[in-house]
Residue, then its C-alpha position, 0 to 999 in steps of 0.5 A: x146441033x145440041x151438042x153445042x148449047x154448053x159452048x155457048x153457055x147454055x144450059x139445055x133443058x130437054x129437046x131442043x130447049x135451053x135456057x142462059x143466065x145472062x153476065x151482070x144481072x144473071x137475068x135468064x132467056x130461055x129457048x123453045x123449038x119446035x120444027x115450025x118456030x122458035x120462041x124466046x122467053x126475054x131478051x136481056x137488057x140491052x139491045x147489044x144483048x139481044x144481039x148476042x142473044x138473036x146470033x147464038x140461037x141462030x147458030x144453035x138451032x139453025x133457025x131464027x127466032x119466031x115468036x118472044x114472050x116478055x116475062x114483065x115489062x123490067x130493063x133487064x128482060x125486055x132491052x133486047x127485043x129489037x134486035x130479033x126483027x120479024x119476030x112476034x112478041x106476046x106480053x100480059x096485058x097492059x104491057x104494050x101500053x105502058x113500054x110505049x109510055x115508059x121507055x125514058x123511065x126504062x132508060x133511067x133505070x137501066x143507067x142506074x143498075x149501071x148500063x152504059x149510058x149509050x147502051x142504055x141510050x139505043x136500046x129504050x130508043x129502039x124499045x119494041x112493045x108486044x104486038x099481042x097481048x095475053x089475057x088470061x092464057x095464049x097456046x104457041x104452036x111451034x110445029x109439033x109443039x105447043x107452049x102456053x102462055x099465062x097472064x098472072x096479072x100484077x104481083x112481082x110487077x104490073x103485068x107479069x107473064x109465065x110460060x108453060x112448056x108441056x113435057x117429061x118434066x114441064x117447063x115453067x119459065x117464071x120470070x121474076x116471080x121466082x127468083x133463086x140468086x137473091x131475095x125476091x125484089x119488090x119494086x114500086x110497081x109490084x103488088x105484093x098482097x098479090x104474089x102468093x097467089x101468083x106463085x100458087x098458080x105457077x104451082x098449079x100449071x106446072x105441078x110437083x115433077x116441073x121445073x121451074x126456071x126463075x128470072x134470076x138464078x138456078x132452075x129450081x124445084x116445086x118445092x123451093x117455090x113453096x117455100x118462097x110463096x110461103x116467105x113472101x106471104x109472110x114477109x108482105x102480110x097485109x101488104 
């Protein structure tokens, strides 16, 4: 069935791995399968996203989405996960809590990006927090393949998440600490003394030869999220 990914406007990653830029804020979902389990890194930001999302790997892989790991707790990476029912969803600890809390804040902020108000609306009502969360580093098996996921801590957000997937080359899936399409963004939940270091880890669990798939934006390499660290470090000294 890989042959299709293209199609669907995915772009494919390696075996039976791919990943989407999703329409209007070119946020990224990626796909992982292995032949007991699928996981879905984010689901878009709204629920009519999560949809389209949940029926394209469906008809890519023949099999249902598994397992989900939220990059952070941002509308536009997590609106979608309702529609994935039955699915795990794993996220950094803290994220459970404050999803639970903060679905109006969500809402408000999906509206003010432009999310239709009823989208908005149905996707913060139906907003599911991650039944379990990662301290420190949580391996997924598959089925013949296993993925780990990686606590960061707060940098880009309060509670940020990547996931490694091991191959020839790894898979780093950042979230928005690595953003390719724009400047890295820095809102009122971030830590940006903080960053940096977050960025070093991604470099040391993936190393020089990985791919690095960022929240927004093209699959870069180790090279451009040198480059990055070395910008935020100057661009938030003494942050």
């Amino acid at each position: 069935m890989d042959a299709s990914w293209e199609d669907f406007g995915w772009e494919r990653l390696g075996r039976a791995t791919g990943r989407r830029r999703l329409p209007v804020w070119d946020a990224t979902a990626l796909l992982v399968a292995g032949t007991d389990g699928v996981l879905l890194c984010d689901t878009g930001s709204s629920l009519r996203e999560g949809v389209e999302l949940r029926v394209q790997a469906q008809a890519l892989l023949g099999r249902r989405v598994t397992h989900i790991a939220l990059s952070h707790p941002h509308f536009d990476h997590v609106l979608g996960t309702a529609a994935f029912a039955g699915a795990r969803v794993y996220g950094a600890a803290g994220t459970a809590d404050l999803l639970r809390r903060e679905a109006d804040a969500l809402y408000a902020d999906a509206v003010a990006h432009g999310l239709p108000e009823a989208d908005a609306a149905v996707s913060a009502g139906l907003l599911v927090a991650p039944h379990e969360e990662v301290r420190g580093e949580r391996t997924l098996d598959l089925g013949g393949r296993e993925v780990l996921l990686v606590e960061l801590g707060a940098a880009h957000s309060g509670h940020d998440l990547a996931v490694l997937v091991p191959g020839s080359p790894a898979l780093v899936f950042c979230g928005d600490l690595v953003e390719e399409s724009g400047a890295p963004q820095a809102g009122p939940d971030a830590r940006p003394a903080r960053w940096p270091a977050a960025l070093d880890r991604l470099l040391e669990l993936g190393g020089e030869d990985a791919l690095y798939v960022p929240g927004h934006g093209a699959v870069v390499d180790a090279a451009f999220v040198r480059a990055q660290r070395e910008a935020l470090a100057a661009r938030f000294e003494g942050a």
